[in-house]
C-alpha positions in Angstrom: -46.6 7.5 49.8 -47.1 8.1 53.2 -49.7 6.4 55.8 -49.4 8.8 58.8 -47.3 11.5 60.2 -47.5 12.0 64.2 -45.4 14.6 65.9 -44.2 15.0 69.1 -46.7 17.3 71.5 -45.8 18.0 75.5 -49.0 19.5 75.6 -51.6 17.2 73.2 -54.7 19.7 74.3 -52.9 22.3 73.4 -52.0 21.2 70.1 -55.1 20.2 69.1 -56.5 23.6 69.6 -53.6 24.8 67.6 -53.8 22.3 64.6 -57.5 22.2 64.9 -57.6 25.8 64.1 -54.9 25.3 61.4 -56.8 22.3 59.6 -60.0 23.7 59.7 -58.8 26.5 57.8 -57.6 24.0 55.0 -61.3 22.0 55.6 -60.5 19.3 57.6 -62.3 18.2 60.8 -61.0 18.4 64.7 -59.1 15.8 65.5 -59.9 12.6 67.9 -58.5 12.1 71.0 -58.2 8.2 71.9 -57.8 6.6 75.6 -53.8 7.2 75.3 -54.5 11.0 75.3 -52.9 10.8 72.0 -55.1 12.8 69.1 -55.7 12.1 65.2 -56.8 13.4 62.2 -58.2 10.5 60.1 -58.7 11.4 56.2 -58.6 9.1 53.3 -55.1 9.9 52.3 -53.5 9.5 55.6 -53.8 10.0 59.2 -52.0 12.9 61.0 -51.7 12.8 64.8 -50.1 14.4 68.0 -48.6 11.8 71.1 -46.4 12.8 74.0 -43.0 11.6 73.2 -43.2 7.7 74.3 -39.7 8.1 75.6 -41.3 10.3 78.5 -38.3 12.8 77.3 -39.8 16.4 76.3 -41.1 16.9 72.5 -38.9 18.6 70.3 -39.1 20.3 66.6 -37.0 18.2 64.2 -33.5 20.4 63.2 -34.4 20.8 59.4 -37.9 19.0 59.3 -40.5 20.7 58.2 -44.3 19.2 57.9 -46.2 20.6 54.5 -50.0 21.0 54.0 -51.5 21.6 50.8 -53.8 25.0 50.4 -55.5 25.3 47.2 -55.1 29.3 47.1 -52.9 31.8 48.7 -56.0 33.5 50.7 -56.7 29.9 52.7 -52.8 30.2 53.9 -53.1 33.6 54.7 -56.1 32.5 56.8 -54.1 29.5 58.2 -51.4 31.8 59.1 -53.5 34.2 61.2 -55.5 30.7 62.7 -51.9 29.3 64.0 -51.1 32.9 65.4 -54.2 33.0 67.3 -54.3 29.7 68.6 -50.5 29.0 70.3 -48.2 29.2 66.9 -45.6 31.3 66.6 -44.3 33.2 62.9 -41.1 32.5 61.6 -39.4 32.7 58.2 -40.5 35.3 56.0 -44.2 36.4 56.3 -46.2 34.7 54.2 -45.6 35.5 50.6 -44.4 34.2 47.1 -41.3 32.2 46.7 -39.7 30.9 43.6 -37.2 28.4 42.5 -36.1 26.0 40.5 -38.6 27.1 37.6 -41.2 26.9 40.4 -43.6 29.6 41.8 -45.1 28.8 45.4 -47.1 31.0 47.8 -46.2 29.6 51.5 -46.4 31.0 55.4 -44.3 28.8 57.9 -45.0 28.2 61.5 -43.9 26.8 64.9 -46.7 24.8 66.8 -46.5 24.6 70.5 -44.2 21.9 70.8 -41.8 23.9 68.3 -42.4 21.8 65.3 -42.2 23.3 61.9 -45.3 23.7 59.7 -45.9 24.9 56.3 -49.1 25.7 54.2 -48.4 25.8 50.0 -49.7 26.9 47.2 -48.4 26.1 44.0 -49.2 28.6 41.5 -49.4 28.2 38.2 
């Protein structure tokens, strides 16, 4: 559905080292920085990527926005969770943990990256 996501980043080396932590966790490689200073994550369902706001205007989290990334078991986003925390992210929401609705069942940890966006990691269990 989607061909790329980039977000918003005041400080791109800094993000990296944040989301390069993150990704890894969830076995994806570092990301690529280009002449622009921009960076990227290239895989072969999409292309994620951090840019200083073009506008020249500071990077902001979106107000109810929320990026997702898949983990295939509750142990990887535990281990993303602690990799954000250790590399620039702060915790928010509820610690990581089960959360269930709509006849769903979903283990998830949420954080802010340095810029303040909003990340996820879930699990959906069965």
């Amino acid at each position: 559905m989607f061909s790329h996501i980039m977000l918003g980043a005041d400080d791109v080396a800094e993000s990296k080292k944040f989301y390069d932590a993150i990704l890894e966790v969830l076995g994806h490689r570092p990301g690529v920085m280009d002449e622009k200073g921009r960076c990227f994550y290239y895989e072969k369902t999409g292309v994620f990527s951090l840019s200083k706001p073009i506008d020249g205007k500071p990077a902001s989290g979106g107000n109810g926005s929320t990026i997702g990334f898949r983990a295939d078991n509750p142990e990887v986003i535990d281990a993303w969770h602690a990799a954000g925390l250790a590399n620039g992210g702060t915790a928010i929401e509820d610690p990581p943990g089960i959360r269930e609705g709509g006849g769903t069942k979903m283990y998830l940890a949420y954080l802010r990256d340095p810029s303040g966006n909003k990340v996820c990691a879930l699990h959906m269990m069965s």
